[in-house]
Backbone as a printed PyTorch tensor [residue, N CA C, xyz], in Angstrom:
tensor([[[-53.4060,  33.0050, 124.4120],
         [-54.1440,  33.5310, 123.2830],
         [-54.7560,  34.8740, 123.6860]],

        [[-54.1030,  35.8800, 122.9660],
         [-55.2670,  37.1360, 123.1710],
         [-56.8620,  37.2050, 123.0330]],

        [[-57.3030,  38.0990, 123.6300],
         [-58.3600,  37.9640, 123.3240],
         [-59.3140,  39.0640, 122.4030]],

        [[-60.0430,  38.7530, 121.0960],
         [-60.2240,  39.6400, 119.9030],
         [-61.2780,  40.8260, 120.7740]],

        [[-60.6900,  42.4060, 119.8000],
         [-61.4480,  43.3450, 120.5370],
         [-62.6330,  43.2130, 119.0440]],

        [[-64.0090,  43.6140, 119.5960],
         [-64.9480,  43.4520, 118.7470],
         [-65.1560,  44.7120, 118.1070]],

        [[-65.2000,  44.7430, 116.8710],
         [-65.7760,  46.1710, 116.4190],
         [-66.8000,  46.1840, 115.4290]],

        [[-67.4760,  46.7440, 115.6870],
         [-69.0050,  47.1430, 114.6560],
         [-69.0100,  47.6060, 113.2470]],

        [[-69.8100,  48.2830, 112.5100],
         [-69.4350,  48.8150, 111.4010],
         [-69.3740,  50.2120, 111.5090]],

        [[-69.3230,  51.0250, 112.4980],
         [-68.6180,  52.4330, 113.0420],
         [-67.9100,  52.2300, 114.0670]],

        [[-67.4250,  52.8920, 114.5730],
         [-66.6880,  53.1760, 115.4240],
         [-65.7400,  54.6730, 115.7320]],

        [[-65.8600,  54.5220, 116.7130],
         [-65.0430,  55.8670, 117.4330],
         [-63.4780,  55.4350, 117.1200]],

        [[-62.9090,  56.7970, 116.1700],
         [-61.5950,  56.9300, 116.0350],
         [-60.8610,  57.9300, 116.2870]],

        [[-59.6450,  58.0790, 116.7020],
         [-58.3810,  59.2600, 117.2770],
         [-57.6460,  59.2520, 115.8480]],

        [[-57.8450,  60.1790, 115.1440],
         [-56.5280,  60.5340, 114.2020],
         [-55.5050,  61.5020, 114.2950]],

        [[-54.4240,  61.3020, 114.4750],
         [-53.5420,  62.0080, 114.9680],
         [-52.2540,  62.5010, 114.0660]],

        [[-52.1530,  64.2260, 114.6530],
         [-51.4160,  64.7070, 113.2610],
         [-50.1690,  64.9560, 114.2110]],

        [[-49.9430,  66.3830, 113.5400],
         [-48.2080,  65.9570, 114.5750],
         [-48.4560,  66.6170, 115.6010]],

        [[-49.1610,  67.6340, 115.9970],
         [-49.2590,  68.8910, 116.3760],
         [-50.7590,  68.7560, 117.1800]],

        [[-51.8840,  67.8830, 116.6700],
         [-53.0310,  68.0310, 117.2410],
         [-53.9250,  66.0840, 117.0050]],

        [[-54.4900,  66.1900, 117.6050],
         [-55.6310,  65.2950, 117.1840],
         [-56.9060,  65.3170, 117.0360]],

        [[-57.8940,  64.2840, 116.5240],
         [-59.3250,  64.3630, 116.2060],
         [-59.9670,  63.3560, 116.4990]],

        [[-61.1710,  63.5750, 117.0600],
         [-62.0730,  62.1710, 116.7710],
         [-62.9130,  62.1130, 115.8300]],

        [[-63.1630,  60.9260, 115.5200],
         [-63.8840,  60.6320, 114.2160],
         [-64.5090,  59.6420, 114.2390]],

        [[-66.0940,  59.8840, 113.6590],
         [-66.6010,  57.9530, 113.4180],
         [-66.2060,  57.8770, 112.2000]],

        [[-65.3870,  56.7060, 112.1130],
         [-65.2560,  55.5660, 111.2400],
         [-66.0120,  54.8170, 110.8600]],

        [[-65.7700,  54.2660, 109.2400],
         [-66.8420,  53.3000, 108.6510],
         [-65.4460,  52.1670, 108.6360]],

        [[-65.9950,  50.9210, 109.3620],
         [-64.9970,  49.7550, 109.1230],
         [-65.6860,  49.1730, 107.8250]],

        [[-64.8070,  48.7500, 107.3170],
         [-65.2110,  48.3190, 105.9150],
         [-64.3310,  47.1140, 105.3940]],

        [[-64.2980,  46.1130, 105.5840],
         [-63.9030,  45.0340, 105.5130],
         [-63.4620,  44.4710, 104.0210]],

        [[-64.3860,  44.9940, 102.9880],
         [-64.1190,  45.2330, 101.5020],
         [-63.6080,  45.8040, 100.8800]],

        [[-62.7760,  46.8570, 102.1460],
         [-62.1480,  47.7030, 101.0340],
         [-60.5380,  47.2500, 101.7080]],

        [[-59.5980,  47.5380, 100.8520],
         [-58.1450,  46.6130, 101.4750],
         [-57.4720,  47.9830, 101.5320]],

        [[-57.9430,  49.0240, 101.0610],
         [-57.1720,  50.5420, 101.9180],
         [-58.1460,  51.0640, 102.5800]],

        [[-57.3110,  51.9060, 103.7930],
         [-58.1230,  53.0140, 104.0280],
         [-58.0250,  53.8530, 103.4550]],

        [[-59.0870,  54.8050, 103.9360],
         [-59.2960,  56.4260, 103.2520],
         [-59.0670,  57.5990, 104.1830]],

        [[-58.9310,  58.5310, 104.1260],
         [-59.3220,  59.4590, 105.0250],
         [-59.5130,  60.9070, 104.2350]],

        [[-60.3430,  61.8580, 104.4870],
         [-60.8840,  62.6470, 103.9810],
         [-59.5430,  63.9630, 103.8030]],

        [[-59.7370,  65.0520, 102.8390],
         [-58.4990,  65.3480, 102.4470],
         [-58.9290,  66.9070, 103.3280]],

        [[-60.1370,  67.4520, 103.6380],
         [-59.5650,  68.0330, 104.8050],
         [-60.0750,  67.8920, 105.7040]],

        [[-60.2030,  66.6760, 106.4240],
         [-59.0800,  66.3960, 107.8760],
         [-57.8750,  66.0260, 107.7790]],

        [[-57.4320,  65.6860, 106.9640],
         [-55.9970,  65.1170, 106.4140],
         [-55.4970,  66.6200, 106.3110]],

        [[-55.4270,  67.7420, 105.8380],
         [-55.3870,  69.5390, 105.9580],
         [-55.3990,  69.8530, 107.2110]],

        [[-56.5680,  69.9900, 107.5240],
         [-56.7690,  69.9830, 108.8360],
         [-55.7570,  69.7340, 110.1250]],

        [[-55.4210,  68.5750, 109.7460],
         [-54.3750,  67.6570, 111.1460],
         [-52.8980,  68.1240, 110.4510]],

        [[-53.0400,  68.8980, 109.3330],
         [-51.3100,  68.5600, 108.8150],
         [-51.1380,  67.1450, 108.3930]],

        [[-51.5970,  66.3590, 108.1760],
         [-51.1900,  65.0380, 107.4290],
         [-50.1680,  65.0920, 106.8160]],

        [[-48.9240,  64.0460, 106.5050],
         [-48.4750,  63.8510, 105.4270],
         [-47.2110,  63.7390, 106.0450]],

        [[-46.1960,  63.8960, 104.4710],
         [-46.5070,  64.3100, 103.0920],
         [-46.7080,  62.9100, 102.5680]],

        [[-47.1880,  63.6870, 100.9870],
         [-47.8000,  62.3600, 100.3680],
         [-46.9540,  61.1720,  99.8930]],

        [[-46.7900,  60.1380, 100.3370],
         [-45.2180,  58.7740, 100.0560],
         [-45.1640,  58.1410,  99.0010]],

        [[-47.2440,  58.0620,  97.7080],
         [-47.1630,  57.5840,  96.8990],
         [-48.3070,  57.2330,  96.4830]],

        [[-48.6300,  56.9260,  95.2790],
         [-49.6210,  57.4180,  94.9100],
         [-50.3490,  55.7940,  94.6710]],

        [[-51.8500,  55.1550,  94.7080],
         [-52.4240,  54.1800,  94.7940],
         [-53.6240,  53.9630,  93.6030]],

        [[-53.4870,  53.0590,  92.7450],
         [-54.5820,  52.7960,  91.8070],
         [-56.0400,  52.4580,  92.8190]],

        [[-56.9810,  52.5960,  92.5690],
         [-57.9240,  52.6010,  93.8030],
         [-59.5910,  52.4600,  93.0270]],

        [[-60.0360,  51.3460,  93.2150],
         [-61.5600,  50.9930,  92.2650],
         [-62.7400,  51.2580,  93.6450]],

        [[-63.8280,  51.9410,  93.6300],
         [-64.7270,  52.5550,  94.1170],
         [-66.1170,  52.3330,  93.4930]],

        [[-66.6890,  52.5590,  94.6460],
         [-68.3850,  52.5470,  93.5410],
         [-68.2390,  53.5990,  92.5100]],

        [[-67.4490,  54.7460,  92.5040],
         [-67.3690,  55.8620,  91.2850],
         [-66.6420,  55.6370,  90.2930]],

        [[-66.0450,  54.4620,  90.5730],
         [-65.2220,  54.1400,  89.1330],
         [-63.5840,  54.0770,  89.8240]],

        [[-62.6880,  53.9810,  88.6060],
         [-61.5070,  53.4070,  89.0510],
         [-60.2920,  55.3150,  89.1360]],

        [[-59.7550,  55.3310,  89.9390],
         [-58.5710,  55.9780,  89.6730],
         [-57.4470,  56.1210,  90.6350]],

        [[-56.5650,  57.1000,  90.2840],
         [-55.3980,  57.3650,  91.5080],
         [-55.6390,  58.2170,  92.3420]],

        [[-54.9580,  57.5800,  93.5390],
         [-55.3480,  58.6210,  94.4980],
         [-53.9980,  58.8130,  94.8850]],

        [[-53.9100,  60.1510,  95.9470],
         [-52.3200,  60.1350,  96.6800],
         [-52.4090,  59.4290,  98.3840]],

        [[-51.4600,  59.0030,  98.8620],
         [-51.3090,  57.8630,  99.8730],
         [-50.4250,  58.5770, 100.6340]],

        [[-50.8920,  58.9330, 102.1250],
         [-50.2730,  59.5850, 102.9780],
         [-50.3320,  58.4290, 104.2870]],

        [[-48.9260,  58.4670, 104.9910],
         [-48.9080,  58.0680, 106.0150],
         [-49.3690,  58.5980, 107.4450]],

        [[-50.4120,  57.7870, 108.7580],
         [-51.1930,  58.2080, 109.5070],
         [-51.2140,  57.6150, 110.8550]],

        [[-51.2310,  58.5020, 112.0370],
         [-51.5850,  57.4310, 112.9410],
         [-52.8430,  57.5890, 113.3010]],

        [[-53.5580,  56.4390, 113.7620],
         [-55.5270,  56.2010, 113.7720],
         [-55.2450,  55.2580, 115.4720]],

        [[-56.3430,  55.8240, 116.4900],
         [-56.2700,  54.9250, 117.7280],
         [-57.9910,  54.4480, 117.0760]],

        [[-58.1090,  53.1700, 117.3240],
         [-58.8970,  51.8410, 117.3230],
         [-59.1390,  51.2840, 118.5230]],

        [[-60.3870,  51.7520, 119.3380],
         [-60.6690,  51.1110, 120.7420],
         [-59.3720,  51.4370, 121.3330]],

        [[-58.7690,  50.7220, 122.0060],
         [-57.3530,  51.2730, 123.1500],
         [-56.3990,  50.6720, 122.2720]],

        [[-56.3520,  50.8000, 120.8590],
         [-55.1190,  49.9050, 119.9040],
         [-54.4040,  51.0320, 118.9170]],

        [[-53.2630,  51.5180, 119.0300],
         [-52.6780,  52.6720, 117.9120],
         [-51.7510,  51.8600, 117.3400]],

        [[-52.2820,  52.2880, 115.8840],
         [-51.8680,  52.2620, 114.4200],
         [-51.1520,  53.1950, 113.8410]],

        [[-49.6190,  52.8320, 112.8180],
         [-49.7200,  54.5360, 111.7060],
         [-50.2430,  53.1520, 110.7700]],

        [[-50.2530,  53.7110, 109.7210],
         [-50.7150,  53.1820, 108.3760],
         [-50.8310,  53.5030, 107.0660]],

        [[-50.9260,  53.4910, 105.8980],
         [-51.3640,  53.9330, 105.3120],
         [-53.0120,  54.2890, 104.6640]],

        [[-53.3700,  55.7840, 104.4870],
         [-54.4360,  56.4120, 104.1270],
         [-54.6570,  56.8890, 102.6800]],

        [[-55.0290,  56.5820, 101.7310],
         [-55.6040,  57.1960, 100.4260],
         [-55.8920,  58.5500, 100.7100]],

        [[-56.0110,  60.0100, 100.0140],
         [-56.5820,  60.8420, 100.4450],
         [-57.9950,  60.7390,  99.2140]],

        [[-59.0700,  61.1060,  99.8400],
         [-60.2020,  61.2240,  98.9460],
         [-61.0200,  62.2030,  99.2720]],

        [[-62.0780,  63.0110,  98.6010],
         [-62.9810,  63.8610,  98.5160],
         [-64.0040,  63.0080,  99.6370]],

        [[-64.3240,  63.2500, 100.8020],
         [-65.1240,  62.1990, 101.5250],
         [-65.9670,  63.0210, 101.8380]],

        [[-66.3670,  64.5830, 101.5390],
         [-67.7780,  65.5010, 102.2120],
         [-68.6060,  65.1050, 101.4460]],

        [[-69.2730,  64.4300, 100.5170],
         [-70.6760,  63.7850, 100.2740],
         [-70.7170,  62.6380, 101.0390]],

        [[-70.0350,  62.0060, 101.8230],
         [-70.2200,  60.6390, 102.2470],
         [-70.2220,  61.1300, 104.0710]],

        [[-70.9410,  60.0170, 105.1620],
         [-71.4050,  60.4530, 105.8750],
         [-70.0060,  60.2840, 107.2570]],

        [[-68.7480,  59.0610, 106.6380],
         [-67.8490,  59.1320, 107.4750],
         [-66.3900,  59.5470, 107.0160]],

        [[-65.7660,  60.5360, 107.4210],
         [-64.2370,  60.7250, 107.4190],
         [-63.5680,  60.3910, 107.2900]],

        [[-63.5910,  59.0810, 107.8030],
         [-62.4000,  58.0520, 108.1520],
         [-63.2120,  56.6370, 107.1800]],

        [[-62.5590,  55.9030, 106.7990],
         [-62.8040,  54.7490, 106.1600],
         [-61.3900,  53.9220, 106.6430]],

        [[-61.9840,  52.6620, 107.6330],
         [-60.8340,  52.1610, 107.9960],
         [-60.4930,  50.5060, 107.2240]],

        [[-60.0270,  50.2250, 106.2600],
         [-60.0080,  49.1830, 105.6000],
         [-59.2520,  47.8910, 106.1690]],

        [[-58.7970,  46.6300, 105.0680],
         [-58.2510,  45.6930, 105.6230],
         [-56.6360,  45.9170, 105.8180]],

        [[-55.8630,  47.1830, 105.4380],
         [-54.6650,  47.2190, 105.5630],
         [-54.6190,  47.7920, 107.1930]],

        [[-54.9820,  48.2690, 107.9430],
         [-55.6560,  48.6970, 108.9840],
         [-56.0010,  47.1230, 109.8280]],

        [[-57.0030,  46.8980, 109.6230],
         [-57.3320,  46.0530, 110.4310],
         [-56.6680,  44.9510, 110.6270]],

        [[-56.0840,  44.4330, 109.7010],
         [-55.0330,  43.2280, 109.8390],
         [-53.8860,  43.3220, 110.6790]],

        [[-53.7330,  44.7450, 111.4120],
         [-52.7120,  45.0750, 112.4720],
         [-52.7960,  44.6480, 113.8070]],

        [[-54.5770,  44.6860, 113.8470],
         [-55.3940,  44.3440, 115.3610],
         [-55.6730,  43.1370, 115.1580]],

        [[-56.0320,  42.8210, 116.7570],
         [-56.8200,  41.4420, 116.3210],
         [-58.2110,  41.6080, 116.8530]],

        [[-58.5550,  42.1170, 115.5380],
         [-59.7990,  42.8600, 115.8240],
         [-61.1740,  41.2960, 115.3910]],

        [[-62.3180,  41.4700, 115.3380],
         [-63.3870,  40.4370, 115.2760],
         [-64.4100,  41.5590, 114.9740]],

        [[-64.9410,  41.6140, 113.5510],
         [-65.7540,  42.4430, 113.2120],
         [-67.1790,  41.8160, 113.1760]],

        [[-68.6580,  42.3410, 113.9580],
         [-69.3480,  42.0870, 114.3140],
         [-70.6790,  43.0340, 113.2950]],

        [[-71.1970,  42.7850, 112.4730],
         [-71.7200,  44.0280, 111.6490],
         [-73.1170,  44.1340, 112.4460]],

        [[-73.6910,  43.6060, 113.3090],
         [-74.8820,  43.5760, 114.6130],
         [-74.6300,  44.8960, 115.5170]],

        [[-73.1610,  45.0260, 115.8800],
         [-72.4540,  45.6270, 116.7270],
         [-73.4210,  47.0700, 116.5280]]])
């Protein structure tokens, strides 16, 4: 049996474009079943291109977003995945790492952490 890596409700993340990478705190978010990632660091890194587009309900209400494919390192664990792109400079993290994400690791989310 492996043994689960623990993660908090931030965390230190590697997002990686083709050409460069970034670190980022992450908001783990267990409620949300996509991630997000902000549209420029997603610019920024070269992200993309966009594979398709996602109906997506928020505290701001409901709409579409575009869905780019990503790779994200998680403690010593790399992911690609899919990312929503969203307007994320009023909000305090970059990265929003959801349950499509986490269900890759065998992660044990600790919200004390």
């Amino acid at each position: 049996m492996t043994e689960k890596i623990v993660l908090g409700p931030l965390e230190n993340v590697i997002v990686y474009g083709d050409d460069k990478s970034k670190k980022a705190v992450a908001r783990i978010d267990t409620g949300a079943s996509k991630s997000s990632i902000d549209v420029s660091l997603a610019s920024e890194l070269q992200l993309g291109p966009i594979v398709k587009t996602s109906k997506i309900r928020s505290a701001s209400g409901k709409g579409v977003r575009p869905v780019i494919k990503a790779k994200v390192k998680i403690k010593n664990k790399t992911f690609t995945g899919l990312f929503t792109l969203a307007t994320r400079e009023h909000m305090n993290y970059k990265v929003l790492i959801g349950r499509n994400i986490l269900k890759k690791g065998d992660f044990l989310i600790d919200p004390k952490k």
